[in-house]
C-alpha positions in Angstrom: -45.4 60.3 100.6 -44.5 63.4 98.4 -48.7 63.7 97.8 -49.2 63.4 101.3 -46.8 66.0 102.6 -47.9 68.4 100.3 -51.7 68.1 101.7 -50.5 68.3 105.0 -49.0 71.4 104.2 -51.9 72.9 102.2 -53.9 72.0 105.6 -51.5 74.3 107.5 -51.4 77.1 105.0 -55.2 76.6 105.0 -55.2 77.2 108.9 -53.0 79.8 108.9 -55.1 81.8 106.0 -57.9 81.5 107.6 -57.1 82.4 111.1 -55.8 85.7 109.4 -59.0 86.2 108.3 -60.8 85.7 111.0 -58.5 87.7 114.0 -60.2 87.2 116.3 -60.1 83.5 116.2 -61.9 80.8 114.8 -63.7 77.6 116.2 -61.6 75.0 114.6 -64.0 72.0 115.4 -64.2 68.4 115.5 -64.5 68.3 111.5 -61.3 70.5 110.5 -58.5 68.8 109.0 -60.2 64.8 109.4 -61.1 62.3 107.1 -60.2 64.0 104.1 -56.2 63.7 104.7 -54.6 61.0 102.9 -52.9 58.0 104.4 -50.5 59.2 106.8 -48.3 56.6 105.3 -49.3 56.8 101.4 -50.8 54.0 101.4 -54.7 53.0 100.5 -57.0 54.8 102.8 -58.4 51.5 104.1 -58.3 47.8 103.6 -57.3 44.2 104.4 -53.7 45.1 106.8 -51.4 42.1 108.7 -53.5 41.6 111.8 -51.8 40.6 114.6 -50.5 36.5 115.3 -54.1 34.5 115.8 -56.2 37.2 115.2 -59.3 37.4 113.2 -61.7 40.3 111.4 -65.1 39.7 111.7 -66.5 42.3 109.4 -70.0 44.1 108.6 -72.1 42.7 111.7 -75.5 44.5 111.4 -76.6 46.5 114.8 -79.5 48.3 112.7 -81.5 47.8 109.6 -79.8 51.0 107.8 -76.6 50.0 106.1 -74.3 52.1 107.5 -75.7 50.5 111.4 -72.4 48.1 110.8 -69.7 47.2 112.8 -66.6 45.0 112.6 -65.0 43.2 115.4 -61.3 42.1 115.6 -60.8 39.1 117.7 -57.7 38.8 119.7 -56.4 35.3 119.6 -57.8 32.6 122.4 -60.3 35.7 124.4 -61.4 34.8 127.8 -62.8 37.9 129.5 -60.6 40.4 127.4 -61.2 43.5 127.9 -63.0 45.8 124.9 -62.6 49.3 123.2 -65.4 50.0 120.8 -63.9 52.7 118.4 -66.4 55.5 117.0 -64.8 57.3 113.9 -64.7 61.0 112.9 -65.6 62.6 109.6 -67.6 65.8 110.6 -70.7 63.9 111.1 -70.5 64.1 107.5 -68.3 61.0 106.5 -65.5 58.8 107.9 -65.6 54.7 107.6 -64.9 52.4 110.6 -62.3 50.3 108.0 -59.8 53.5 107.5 -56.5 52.3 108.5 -55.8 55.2 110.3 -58.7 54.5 112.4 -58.1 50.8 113.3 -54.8 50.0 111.9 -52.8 50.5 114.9 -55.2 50.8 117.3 -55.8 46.7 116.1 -51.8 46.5 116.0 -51.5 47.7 119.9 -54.3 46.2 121.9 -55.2 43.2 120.0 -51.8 42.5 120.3 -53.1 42.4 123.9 -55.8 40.3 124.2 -58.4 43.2 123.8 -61.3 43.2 121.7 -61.3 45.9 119.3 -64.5 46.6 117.8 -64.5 49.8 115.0 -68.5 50.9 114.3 -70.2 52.9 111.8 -73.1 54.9 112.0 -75.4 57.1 110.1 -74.4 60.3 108.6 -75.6 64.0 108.2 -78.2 64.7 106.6 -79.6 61.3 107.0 -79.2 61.6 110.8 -78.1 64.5 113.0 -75.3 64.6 115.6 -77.8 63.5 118.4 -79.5 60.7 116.3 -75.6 59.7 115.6 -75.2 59.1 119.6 -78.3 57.0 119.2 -76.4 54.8 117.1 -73.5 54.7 118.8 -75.5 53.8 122.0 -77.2 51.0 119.7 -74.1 49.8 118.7 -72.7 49.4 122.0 -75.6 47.5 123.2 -75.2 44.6 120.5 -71.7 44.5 121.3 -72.1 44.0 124.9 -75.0 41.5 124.3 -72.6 39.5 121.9 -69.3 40.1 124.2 -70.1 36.5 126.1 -69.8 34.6 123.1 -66.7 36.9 121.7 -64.9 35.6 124.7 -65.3 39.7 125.8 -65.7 40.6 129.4 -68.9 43.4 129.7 -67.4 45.0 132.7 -64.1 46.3 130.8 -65.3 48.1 127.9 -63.5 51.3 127.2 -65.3 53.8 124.7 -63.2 55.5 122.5 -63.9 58.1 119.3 -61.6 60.6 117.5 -63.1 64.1 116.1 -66.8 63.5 115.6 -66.6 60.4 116.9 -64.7 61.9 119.8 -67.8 64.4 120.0 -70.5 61.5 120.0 -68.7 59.1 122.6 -68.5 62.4 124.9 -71.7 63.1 124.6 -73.1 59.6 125.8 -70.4 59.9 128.7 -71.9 63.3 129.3 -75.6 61.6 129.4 -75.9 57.8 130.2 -79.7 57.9 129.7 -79.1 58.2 125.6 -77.1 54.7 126.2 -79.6 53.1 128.6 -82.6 54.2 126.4 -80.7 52.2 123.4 -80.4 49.1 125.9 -76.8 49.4 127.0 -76.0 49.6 130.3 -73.0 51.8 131.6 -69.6 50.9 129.9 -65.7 51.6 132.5 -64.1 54.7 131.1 -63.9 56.7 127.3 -61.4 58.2 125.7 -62.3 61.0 123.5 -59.8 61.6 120.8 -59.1 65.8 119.7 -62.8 66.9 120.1 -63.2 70.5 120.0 -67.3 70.6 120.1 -67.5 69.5 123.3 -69.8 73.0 123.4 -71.5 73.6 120.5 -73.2 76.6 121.8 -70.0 78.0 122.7 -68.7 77.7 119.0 -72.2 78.7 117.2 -72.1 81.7 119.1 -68.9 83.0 117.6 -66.9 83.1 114.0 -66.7 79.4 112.7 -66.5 77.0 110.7 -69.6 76.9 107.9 -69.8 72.6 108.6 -71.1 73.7 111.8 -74.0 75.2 110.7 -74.5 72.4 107.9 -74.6 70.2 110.6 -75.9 71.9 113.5 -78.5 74.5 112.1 -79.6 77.7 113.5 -81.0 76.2 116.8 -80.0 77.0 120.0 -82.3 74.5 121.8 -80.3 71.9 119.7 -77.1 73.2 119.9 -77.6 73.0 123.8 -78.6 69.3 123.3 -75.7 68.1 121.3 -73.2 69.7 123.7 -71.6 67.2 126.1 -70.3 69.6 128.4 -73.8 71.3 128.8 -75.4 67.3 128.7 -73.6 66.6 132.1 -75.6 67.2 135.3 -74.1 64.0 136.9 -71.6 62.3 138.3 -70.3 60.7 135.0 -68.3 57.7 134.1 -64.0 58.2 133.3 -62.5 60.3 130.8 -59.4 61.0 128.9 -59.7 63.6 126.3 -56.7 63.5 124.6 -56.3 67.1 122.7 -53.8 68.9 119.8 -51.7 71.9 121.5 -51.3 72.4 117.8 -55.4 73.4 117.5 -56.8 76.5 118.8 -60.0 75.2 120.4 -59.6 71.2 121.1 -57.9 71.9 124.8 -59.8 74.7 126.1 -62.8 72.6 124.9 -61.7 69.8 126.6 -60.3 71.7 129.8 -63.8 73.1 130.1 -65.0 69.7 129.9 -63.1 68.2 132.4 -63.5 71.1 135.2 -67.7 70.7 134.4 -67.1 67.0 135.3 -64.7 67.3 138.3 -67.2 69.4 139.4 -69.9 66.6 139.3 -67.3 64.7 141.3 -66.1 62.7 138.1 -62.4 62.0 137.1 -61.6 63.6 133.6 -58.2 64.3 132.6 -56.8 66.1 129.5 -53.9 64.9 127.4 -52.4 67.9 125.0 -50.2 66.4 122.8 -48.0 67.7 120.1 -49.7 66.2 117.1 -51.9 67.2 114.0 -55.3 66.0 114.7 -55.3 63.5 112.0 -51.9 62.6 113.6 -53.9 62.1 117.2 -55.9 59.1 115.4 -53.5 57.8 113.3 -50.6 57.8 115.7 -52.5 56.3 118.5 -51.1 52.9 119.2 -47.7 53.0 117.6 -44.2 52.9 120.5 -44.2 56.0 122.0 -45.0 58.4 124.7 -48.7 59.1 123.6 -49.5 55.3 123.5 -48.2 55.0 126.4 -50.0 57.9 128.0 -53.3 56.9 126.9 -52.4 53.2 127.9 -51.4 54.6 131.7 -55.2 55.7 131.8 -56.4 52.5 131.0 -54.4 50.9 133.3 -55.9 52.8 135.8 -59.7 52.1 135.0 -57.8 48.5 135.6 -57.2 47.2 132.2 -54.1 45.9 131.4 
């Protein structure tokens, strides 16, 4: 616990020296402050963890032929047309495993607990494959999990999408532009829930002070930047979103607020949810009592899940 608090605090110190460097504001983007925090509670960063009564972990089912195209799938107990959220990780497009607790733990703990399917993907990672190629995957991924959900005891009409960070980032971006799912196979999924993205407009952040991942990941290419931007992806009506965003972050909630009014625009629903939390806080928090659960469980309800 002692280890953890002091990394937290090196984060803010971090934040804090660095937005004094850079007055005039930084792009604190989808990578900042991720997968590189310790366990939230102190323990392991990922493995086995009590699974709900009658539940089951099917683990490492292949989507791809790259190693890192897995997924896992957490079974609710007895599933007859239960309702799915396939979970995308962050990490920067440079890391991040679908097995961190803080990415399934209590995410499994919550709606499993509920009769939903929970299924937590991985996907290939910078250099290996850019941003884009990333939503490829995840659009691949989705496809085998809708083709299996019959057998899972899953219902394909109630899948929610959900990413946090990156993964936020990528799940946006195939919201933004269905055609990268349909080309992969997958046909159009209920709502998403992005998770504390703050590249929803990666021209917008290249084109000022930032952060040096961004241009490890995104290059000096304005044609590409344009491409991997959701908000600058969506020229249609597109499906539901929450984008759940850090008031404690200087970019997530404009990002997302910009977001949202593109899509309204399109005659979509998107709604933003700034919450008082650290952004590692936004994915590992998500699922535990509380008003933020509850908040992002209010949208869901609405889609009509339960």
């Amino acid at each position: 616990m002692q280890r953890t608090i002091l990394r937290s605090v090196a984060g803010l110190l971090l934040a804090s020296t660095l937005a004094n460097f850079f007055p005039g504001g930084i792009a604190m983007g989808a990578g900042f402050d991720d997968e590189s925090v310790g366990e939230l509670d102190g323990a392991a960063q990922s493995g086995p963890f009590s699974l709900p009564p009658g539940a089951s972990l099917e683990k490492d089912r292949a989507y791809g032929a790259d190693p890192l195209q897995r997924l896992d799938v957490y079974h609710p107990a007895h599933a007859v047309n239960a309702p799915v959220i396939v979970m995308v990780h962050g990490g920067g497009w440079t890391r991040g495993n679908k097995g961190l607790w803080r990415v399934v733990k209590n995410k499994v703990g919550h709606w499993v607990a509920k009769g939903y399917i929970l299924v937590s993907t991985n996907y290939r990672m910078v250099p290996s494959a850019d941003p884009v190629t990333q939503a490829d995957d995840v659009a691949k991924a989705l496809a085998f999990v809708q083709a299996h959900l019959k057998s899972w005891g899953g219902d394909p009409a109630r899948i929610v999408m959900m990413g946090h960070s990156s993964g936020a980032h990528l799940v946006a971006l195939l919201t933004a532009d269905p055609a990268i799912a349909a080309r992969a196979g997958a046909s159009p999924w209920l709502a998403t829930v992005s998770l504390d993205s703050a590249a929803m407009n990666i021209e917008q952040i290249m084109r000022r002070r930032h952060l040096a991942l961004y241009d490890q990941v995104f290059k000096n290419d304005p044609g590409y930047w344009r491409e991997a931007s959701p908000t600058l992806r969506l020229t249609g009506k597109p499906l539901p979103l929450l984008a759940v965003c850090s008031s404690q972050r200087l970019d997530s909630c404009p990002q997302a607020q910009a977001f949202a009014a593109r899509s309204k625009q399109l005659g979509g629903r998107a709604e933003v949810l700034p919450v008082d939390l650290s952004h590692p806080q936004i994915n590992a928090y998500l699922g535990t009592p509380g008003a933020y659960t509850s908040a992002v469980d209010a949208f869901l309800n609405s889609v009509g899940l339960p």
